[in-house]
Backbone as a chain_set.jsonl record, in Angstrom:
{"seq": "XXXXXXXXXXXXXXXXXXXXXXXXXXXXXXXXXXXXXXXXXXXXXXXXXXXXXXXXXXXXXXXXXXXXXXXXXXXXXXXXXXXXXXXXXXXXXXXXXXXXXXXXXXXX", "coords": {"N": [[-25.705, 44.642, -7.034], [-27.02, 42.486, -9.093], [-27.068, 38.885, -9.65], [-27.971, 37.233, -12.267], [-27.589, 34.693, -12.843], [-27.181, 33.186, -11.162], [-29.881, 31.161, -10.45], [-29.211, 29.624, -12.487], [-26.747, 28.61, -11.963], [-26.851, 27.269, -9.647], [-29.055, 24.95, -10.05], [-27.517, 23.73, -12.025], [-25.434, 22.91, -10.423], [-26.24, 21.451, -8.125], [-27.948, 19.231, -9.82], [-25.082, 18.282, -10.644], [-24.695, 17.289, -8.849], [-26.786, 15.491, -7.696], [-25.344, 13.528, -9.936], [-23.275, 12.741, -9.411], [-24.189, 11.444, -7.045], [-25.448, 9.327, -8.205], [-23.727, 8.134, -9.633], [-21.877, 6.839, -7.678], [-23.394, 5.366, -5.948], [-24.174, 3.121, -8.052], [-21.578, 2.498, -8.993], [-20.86, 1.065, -6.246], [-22.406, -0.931, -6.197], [-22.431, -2.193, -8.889], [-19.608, -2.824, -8.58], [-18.025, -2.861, -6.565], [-19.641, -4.383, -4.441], [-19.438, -7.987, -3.249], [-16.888, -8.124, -4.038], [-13.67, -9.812, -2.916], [-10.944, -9.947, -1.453], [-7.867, -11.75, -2.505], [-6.064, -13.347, -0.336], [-3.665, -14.673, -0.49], [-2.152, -13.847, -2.639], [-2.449, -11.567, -1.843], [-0.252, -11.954, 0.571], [1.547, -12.802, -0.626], [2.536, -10.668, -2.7], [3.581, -9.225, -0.886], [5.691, -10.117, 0.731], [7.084, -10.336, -1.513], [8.322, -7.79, -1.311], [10.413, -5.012, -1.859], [10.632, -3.316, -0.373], [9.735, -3.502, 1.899], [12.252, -3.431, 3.026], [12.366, -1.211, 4.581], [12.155, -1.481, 7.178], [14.231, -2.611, 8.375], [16.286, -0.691, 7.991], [16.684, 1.006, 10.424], [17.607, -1.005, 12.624], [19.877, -2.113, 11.157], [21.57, -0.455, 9.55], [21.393, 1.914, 7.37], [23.167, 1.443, 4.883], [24.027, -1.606, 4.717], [21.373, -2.519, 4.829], [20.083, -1.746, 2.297], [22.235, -3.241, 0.45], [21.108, -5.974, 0.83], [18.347, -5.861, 0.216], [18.818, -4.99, -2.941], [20.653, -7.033, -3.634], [18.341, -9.034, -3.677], [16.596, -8.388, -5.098], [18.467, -8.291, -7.536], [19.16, -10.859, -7.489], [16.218, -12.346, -8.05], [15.383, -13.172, -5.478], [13.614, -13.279, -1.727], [13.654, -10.918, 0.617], [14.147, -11.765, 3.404], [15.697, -14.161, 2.928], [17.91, -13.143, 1.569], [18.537, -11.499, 3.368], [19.689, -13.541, 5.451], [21.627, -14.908, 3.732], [23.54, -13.077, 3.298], [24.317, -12.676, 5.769], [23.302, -10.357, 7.61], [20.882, -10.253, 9.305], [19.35, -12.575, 11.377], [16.447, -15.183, 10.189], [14.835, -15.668, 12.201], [14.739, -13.374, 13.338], [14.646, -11.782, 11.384], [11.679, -12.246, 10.642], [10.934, -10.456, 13.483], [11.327, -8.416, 13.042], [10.819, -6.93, 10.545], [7.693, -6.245, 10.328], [4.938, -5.994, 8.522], [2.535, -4.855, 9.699], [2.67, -3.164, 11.062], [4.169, -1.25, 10.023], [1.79, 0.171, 8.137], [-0.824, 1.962, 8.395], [-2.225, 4.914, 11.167], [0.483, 6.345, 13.638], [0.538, 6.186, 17.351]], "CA": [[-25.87, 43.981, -8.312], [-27.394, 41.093, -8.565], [-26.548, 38.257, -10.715], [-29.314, 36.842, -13.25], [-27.354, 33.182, -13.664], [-27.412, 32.237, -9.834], [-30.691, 30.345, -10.356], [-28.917, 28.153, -13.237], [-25.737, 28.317, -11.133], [-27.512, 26.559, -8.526], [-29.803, 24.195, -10.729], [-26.398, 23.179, -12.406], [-24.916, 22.37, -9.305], [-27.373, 20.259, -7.824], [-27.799, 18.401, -11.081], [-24.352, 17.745, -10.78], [-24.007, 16.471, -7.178], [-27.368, 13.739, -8.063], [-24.992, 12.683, -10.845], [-22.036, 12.105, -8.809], [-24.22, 10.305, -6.041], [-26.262, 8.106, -8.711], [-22.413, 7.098, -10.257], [-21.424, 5.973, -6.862], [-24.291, 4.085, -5.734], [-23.585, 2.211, -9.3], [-20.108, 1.732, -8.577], [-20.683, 0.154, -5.266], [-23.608, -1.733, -6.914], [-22.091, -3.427, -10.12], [-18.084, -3.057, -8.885], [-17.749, -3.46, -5.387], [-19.913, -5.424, -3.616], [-19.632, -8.799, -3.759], [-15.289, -8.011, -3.726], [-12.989, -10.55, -1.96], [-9.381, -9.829, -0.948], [-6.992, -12.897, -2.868], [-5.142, -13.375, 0.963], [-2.692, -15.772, -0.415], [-1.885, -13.181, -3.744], [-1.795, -10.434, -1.041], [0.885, -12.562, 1.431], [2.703, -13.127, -1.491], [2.964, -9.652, -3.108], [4.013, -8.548, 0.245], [6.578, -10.959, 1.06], [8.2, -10.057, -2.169], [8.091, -6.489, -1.762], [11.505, -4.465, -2.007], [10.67, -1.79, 0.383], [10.028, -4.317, 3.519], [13.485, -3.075, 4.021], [13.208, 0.15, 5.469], [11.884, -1.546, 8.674], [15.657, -2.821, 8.647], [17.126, 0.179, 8.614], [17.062, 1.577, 11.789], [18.367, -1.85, 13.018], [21.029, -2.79, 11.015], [22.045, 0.864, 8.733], [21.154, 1.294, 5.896], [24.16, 0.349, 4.108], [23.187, -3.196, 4.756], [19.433, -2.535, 4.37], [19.981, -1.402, 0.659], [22.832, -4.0, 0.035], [19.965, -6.738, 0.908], [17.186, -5.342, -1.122], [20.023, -4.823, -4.217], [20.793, -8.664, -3.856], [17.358, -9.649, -3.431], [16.655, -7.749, -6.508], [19.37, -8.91, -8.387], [18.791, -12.115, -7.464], [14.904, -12.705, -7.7], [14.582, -14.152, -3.734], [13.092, -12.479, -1.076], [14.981, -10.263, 1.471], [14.112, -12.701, 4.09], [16.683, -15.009, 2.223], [19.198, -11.804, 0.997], [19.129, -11.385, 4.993], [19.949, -14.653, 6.141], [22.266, -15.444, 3.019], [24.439, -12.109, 3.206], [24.921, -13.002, 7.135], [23.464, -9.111, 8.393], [19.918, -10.942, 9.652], [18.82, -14.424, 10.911], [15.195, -15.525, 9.436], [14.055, -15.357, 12.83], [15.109, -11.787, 13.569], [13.645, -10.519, 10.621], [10.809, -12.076, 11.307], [10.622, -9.938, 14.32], [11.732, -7.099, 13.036], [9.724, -6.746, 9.788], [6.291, -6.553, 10.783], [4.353, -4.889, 7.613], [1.358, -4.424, 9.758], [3.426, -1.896, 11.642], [4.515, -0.242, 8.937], [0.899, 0.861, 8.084], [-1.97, 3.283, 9.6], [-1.544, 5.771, 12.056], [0.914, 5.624, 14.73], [0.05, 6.622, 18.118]], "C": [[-26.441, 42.593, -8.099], [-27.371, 40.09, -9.986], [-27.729, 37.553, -11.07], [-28.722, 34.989, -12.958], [-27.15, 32.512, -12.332], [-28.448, 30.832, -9.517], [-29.984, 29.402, -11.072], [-27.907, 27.501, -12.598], [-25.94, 27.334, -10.248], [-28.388, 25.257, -8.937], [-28.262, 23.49, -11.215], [-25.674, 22.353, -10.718], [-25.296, 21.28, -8.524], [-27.774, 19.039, -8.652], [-26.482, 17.369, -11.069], [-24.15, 17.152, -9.69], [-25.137, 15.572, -7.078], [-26.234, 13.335, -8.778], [-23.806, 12.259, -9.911], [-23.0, 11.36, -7.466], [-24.962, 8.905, -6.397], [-24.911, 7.505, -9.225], [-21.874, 6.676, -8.742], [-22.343, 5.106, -6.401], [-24.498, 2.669, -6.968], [-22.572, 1.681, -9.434], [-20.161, 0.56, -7.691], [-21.458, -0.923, -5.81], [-22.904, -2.763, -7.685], [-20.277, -3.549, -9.97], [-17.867, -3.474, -7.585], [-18.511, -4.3, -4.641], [-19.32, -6.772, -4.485], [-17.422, -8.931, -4.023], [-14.856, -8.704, -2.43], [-11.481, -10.375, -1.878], [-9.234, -11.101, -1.602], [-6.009, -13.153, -1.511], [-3.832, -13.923, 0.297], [-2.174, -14.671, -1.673], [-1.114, -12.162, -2.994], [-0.199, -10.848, -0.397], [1.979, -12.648, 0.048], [3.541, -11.698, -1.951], [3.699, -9.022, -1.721], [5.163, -8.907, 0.531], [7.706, -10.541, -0.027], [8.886, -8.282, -2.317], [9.712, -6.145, -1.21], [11.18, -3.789, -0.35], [10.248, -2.339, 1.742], [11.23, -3.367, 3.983], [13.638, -2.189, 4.478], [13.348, 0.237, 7.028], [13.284, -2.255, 8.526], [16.713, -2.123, 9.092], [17.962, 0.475, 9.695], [17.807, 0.672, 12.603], [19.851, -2.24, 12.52], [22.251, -1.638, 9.864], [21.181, 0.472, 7.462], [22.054, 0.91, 4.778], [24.091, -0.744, 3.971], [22.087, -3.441, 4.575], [19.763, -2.318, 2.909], [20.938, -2.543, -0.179], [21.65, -5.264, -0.093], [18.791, -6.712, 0.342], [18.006, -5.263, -2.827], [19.959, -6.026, -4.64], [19.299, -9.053, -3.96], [16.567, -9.402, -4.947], [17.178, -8.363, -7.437], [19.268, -10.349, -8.803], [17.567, -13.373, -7.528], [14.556, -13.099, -6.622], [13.885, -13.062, -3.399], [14.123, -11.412, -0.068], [15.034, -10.838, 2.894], [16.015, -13.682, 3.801], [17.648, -14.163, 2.149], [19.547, -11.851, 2.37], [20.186, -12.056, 5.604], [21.351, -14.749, 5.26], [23.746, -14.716, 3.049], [24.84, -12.31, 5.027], [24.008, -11.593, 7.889], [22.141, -9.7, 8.995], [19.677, -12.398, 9.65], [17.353, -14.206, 10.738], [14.725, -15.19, 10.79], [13.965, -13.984, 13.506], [14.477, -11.091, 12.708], [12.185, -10.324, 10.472], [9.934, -11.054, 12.208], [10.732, -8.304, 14.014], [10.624, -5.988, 11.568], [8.749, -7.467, 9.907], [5.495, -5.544, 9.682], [2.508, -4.113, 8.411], [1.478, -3.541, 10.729], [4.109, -0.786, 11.273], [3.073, 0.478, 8.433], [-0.01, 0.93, 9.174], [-1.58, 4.014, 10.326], [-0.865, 5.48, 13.431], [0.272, 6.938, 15.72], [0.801, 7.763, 18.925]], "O": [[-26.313, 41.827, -7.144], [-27.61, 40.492, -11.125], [-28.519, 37.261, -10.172], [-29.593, 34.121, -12.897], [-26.947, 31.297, -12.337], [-28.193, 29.863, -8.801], [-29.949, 28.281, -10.565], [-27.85, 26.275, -12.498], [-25.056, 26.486, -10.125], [-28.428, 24.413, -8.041], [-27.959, 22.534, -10.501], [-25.677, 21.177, -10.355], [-24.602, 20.279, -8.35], [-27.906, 17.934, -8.125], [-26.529, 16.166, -11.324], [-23.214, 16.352, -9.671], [-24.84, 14.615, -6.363], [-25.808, 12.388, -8.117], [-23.612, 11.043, -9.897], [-22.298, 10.584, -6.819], [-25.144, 7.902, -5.708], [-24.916, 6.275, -9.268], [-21.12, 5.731, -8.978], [-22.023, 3.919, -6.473], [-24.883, 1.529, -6.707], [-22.435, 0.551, -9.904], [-19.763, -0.569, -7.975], [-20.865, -2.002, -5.798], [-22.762, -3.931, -7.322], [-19.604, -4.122, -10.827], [-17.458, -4.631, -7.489], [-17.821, -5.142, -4.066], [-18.928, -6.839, -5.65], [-16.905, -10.042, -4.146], [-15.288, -8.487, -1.298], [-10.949, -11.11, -2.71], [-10.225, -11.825, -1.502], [-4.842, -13.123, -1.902], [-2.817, -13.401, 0.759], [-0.981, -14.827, -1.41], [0.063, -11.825, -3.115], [0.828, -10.26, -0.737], [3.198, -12.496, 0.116], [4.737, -11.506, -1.733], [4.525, -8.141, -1.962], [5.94, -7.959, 0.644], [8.894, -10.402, 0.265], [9.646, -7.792, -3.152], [10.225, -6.827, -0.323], [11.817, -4.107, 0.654], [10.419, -1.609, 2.719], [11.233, -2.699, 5.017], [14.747, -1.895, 4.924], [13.919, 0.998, 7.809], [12.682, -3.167, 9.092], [17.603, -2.358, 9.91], [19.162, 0.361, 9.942], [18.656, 1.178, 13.337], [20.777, -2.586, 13.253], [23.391, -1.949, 9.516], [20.652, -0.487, 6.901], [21.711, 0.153, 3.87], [24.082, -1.066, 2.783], [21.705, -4.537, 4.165], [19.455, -3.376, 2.359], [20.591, -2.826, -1.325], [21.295, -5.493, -1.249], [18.275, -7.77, -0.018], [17.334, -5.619, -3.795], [19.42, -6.339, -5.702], [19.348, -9.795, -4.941], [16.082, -10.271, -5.672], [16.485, -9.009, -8.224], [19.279, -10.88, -9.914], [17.643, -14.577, -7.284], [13.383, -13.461, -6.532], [13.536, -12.138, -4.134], [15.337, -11.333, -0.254], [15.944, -10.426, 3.613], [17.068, -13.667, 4.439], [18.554, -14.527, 2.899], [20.687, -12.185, 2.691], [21.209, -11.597, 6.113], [22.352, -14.679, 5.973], [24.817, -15.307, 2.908], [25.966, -11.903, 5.313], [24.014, -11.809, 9.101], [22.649, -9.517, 10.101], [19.702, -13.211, 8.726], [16.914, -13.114, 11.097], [14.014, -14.189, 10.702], [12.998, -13.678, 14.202], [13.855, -10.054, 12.94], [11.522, -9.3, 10.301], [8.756, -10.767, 12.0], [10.31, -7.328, 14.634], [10.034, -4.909, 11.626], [8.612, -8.682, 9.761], [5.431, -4.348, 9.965], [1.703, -3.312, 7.934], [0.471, -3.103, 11.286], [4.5, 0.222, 11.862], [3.291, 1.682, 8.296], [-0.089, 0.381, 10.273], [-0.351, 4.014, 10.383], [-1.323, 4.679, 14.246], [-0.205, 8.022, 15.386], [0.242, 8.322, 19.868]]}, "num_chains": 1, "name": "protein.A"}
């Protein structure tokens, strides 16, 4: 058998895969280039982020990892501070211990 609508099948298709590579060359064009990271927005959002604490865990339980994120929460600080303040981390330990740029990409 042979199918009659393969030619449009195929004309359609093609049609549609220019249109999806003329909307990305437009994207990159009028949306991304010319894009700068905020560093100091980033450091910040990071710093306040809840979920730092799972690199705590494994060090200190998580009973105390979730108590410290709870307070930190509760309390608007950081968990830097919740650490230090609740006694289960000193500032320079957590330092060492939460490292967010070890928390992402692939490990080896």
């Amino acid at each position: 058998e042979l199918n009659v609508f393969k030619p449009v099948i195929a004309y359609t298709m093609l049609q549609s895969i220019r249109l999806l590579a003329d909307v990305a060359d437009s994207f990159t064009e009028k949306c991304v280039v010319g894009i700068e990271a905020d560093r100091e927005c980033i450091k910040q959002h990071m710093e306040q982020s809840l979920m730092l604490v799972t690199a705590l865990a494994p060090h200190i339980g998580y009973d105390k990892a979730s108590e410290i994120a709870k307070a930190a929460h509760r309390n608007g600080t950081t968990l830097r501070e919740e650490a230090a303040r609740l006694g289960h981390v000193r500032e320079e330990d957590f330092d060492r211990l939460v490292r967010p740029e070890h928390m992402v990409g692939p490990k080896p």
